[in-house]
N, C-alpha and C positions, 0 to 999 in steps of 0.2 A: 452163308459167309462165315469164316471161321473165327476167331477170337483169338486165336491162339499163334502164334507162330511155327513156320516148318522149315524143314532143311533149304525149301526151292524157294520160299515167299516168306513176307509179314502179315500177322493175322492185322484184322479189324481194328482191333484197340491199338496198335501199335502205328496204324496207317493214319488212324484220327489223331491222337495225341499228336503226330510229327507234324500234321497238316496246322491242326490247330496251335504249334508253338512259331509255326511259318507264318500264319498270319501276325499274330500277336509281334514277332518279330519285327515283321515288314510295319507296322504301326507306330513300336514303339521308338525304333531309330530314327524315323524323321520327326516327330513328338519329342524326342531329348535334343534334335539339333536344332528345332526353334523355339521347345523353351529356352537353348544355352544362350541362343541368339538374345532373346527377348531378355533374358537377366544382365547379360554382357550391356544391353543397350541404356538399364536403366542404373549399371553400377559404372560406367563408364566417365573419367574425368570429366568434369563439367559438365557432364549429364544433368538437365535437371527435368524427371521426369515425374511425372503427375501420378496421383492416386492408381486411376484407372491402369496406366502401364504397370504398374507393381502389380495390381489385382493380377493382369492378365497375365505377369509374369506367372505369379503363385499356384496361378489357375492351370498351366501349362504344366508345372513341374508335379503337381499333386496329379495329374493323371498319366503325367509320365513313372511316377514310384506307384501311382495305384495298379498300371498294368507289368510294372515290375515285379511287384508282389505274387500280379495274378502266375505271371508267368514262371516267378520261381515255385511256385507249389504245383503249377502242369507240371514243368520238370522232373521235381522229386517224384511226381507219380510216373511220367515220362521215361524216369534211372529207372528206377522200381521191378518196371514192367519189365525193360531190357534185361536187366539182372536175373528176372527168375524165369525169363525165357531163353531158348533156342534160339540164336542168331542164324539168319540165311547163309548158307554156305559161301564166301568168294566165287564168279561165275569164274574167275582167271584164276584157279591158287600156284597157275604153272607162272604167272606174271609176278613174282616175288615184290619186285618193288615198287609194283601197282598196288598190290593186296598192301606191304606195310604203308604206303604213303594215306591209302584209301582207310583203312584201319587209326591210323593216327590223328587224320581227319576229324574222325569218327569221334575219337576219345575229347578232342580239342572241344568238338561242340557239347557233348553231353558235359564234359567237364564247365564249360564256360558258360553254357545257359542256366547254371546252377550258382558258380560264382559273379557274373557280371551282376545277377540282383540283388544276390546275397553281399554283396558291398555294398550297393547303395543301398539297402536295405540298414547296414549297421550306420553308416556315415547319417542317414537321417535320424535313428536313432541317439550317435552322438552330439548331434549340433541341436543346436534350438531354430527357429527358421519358420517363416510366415508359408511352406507347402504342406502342410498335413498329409498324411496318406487318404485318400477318402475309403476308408472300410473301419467300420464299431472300433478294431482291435490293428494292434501293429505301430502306434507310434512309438513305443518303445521297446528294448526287447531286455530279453533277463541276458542279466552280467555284462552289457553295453552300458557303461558310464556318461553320462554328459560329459565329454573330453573333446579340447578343442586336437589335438593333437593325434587322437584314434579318428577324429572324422577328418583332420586334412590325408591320412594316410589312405583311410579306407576312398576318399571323394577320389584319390588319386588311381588306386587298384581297378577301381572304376571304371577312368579312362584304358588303363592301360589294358585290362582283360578285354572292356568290349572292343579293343582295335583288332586282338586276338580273335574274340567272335566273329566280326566281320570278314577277316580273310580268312578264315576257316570254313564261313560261309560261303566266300566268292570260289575258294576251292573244291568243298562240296558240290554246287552247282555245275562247276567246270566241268567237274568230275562224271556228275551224271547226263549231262549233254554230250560228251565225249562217248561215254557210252550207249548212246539211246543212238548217235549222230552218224557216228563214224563205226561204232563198233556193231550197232546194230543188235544189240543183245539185250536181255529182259531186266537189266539193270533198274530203271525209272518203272518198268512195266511193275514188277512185284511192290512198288509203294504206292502205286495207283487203285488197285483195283484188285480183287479177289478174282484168282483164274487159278482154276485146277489143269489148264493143260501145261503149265508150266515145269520142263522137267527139274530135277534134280539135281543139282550140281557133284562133282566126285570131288570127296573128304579128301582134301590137302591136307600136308604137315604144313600147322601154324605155328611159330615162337608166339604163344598169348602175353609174354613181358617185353617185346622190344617194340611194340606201340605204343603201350600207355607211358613207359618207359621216355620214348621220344616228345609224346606230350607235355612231359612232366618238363624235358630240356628247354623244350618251347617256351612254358610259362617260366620258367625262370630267367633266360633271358630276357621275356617280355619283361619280367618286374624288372631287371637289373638295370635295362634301359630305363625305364621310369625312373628309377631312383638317381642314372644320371643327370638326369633333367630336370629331377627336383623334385618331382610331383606330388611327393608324399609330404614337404613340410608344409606348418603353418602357414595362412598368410596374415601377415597383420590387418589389427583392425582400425579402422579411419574413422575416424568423425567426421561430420555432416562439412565443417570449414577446411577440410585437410590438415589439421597442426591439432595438438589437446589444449581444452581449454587449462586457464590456472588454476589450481587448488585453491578452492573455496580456502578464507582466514574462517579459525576457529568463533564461538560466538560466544561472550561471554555467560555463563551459567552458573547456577546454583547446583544444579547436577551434570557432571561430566558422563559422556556416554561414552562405556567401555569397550564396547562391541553392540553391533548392529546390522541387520541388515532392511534396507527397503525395498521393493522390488513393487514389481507392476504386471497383472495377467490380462492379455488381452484375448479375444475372441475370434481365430480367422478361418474363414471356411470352417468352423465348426472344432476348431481344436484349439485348446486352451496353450498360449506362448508368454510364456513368462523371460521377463525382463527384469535387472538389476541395476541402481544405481549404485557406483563405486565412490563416489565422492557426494557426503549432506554433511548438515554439521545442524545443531541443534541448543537451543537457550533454554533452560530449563527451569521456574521457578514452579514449585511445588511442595505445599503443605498438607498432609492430608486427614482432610478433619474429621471433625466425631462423629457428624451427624450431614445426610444429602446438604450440599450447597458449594461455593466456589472453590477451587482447589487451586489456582495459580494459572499462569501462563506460561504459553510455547509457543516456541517462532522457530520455527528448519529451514534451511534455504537447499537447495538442490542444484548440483548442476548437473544441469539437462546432457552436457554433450560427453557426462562419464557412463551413459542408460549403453550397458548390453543387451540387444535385443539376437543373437544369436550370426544367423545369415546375413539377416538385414541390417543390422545394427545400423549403416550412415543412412538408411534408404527413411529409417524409422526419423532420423535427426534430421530430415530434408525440408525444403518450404512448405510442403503439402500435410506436413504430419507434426512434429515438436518444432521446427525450425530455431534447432538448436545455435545457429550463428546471429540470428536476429535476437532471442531471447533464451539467453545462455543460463540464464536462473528462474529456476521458481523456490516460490516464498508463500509456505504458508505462517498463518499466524491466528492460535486461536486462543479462547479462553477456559481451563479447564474445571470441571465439576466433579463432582462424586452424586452417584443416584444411589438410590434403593438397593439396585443390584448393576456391581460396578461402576465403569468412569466413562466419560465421554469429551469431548475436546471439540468445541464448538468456536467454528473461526472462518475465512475468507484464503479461497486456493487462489492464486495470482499464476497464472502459467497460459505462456506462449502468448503474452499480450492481455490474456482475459482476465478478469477478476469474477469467481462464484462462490457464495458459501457452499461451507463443506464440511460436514459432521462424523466425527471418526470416534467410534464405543472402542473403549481398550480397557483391557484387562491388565489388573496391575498387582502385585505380591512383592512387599517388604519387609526386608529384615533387618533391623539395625541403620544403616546408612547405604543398603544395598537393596536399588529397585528392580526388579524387571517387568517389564513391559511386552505386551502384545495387543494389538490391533488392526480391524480390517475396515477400509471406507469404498464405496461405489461413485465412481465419478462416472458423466455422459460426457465420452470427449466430443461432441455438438457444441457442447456450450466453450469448449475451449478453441472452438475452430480447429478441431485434429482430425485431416483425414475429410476435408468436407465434399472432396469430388467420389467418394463411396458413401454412397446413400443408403446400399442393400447391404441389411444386417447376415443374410446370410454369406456376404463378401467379408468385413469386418464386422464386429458387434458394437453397441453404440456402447454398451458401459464396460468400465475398465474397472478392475479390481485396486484396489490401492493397498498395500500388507507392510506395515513394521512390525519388528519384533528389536529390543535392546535392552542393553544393563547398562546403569546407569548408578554413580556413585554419587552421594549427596558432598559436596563440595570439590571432590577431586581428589 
């Protein structure tokens, strides 16, 4: 069996790759249209959908980008091969506009089986979102931004190249039952199987630029369609009630916080998703003494329904998870220390109904009237009722990272 390609047939490696990008294909299209389903079902007005359906959502789209992945690196090797081999001669090169429509075909797929992953590919890298890729490496990629704005564009190229794939496919196929069918000729026979009694086809003149040429028209239309439709902008983001909550009132302080952020890393299917609160406000009394012992007190309040969680973000605010419309604030309140070796803030987290203590070491560096501040705490959302219909840590993780960091001025 040859490896190599000839003027009559395709060698080995060229027969396996195509075979194996056909099944992967045929897998991964019905796998993207019932994860879309299953996401549609649980982000859907007045949906109010339980743990387990998010999981199963999560769980659907992380195998649908895991054989996305796979599939764009057969590709690349897929081009690769193509490029540094002999293509089989046209068995028709007297059918000119057999040979270009069959040649353009051609270009559509190898072009598109490369970009339909490679968008979603980027688009997962710019969002944040409870699907992980499941492979060590790949949730991010270099010079892809966290940008809400690069992933609604990329989620969109998405759609619109794989429609491209598909009828290129449904052509492809045509194409070669047409010929196996009607024309009778070794068309489907030389990507089946190694046969050396295969003749030779006679060297036609080919124009090699007004196919890819024609591909190239194709994909542009395609996008331009999209872009009438919209597909590439933003969509806004909702919170768990449909409307934003009010902006928390400031709370009065001894130190004013100048900048800050809080945020929250959670654990899903094994990849770290980090979350943002846009809206705390914080009390701040603090002395800082000579020697270990008390150092003052703080109280933050949080609203729950300003947390960007990425994709999910309302799905996160829902009754199963923060149920941010029932319990729109959390409040903690603790009392702070200085140790040995730095400070620690020892108090009572009140969120989503619960009350647990909750112990947060921060690191603190002042100068003058000017503090800054960093801090990391581990909460078990169990004890807060977050998330109680997933019980398997390998679905979500049971502890949640808790991270501030702020500056803060001593009176304002």
């Amino acid at each position: 069996m040859g490896l190599h390609n000839t003027a009559a047939q395709y060698g080995s490696l060229a027969r396996a790759l195509h075979w194996l990008t056909v099944l992967m294909i045929l897998a991964i299209i019905p796998l993207g249209i019932v994860a879309n389903d299953a996401a549609h079902a649980v982000r859907a007005p007045g949906a109010t959908p339980g743990a387990q359906d998010l999981a199963r959502a999560a769980m659907l789209f992380s195998l649908h980008k895991t054989l996305g992945v796979a599939i764009f690196l057969t590709a690349l090797l897929r081009v690769a091969w193509a490029v540094a081999q002999p293509k089989p001669r046209p068995l028709h090169p007297d059918r000119r506009v057999e040979t270009w429509l069959a040649e353009t075909v051609h270009w559509l797929l190898y072009g598109s089986i490369l970009l339909v992953p490679l968008a979603g590919w980027v688009h997962h890298a710019a969002t944040t979102g409870f699907a992980p890729i499941l492979w060590p490496l790949g949730q991010s990629l270099p010079f892809v931004p966290r940008n809400d704005a690069l992933a609604a564009l990329t989620a969109g190229l998405h759609v619109v190249l794989e429609r491209v794939l598909v009828v290129a496919i449904l052509l492809h196929v045509a194409g070669a039952l047409k010929h196996h069918l009607i024309d009778r000729d070794d068309t489907l026979r030389r990507m089946l199987a190694d046969r050396g009694d295969l003749p030779v086809p006679p060297n036609g003149q080919r124009n090699r630029l007004v196919a890819p040429l024609s591909a190239l028209a194709v994909w542009a239309v395609a996008v331009s369609i999209g872009g009438g439709l919209g597909l590439y902008s933003p969509a806004g983001r909702s919170a768990a009630s449909g409307a934003p909550a009010p902006a928390l009132a400031p709370l009065r302080s001894d130190w004013q916080v100048e900048e800050g952020l809080l945020s929250i890393t959670v654990t899903q299917l094994g990849s770290a998703v980090e979350g943002r609160f846009a809206d705390w406000t914080a009390a701040i009394r603090f002395d800082d003494p000579a020697a270990p012992g008390p150092a003052g007190q703080v109280t933050v309040q949080v609203s729950i329904p300003s947390l960007a969680l990425g994709s999910v973000s309302a799905q996160a605010l829902g009754p199963d998870f923060l149920d941010a419309e029932r319990h729109a604030t959390a409040t903690y309140e603790a009392a702070l220390f200085r140790r040995e070796a730095g400070y620690v803030a020892e108090g009572t987290l009140e969120l989503n109904g619960n009350q647990m203590p909750l112990t947060l070491p921060f690191a603190l560096t002042i100068d003058g009237d000017r503090a800054v501040m960093t801090g990391q705490a581990t909460l078990d959302r169990r004890d807060y009722g977050i998330g109680d219909g997933i019980q398997d840590e390998n679905t979500l993780a049971f502890a949640v990272q808790v991270s501030v960091a702020l500056t803060a001025r001593r009176g304002g």
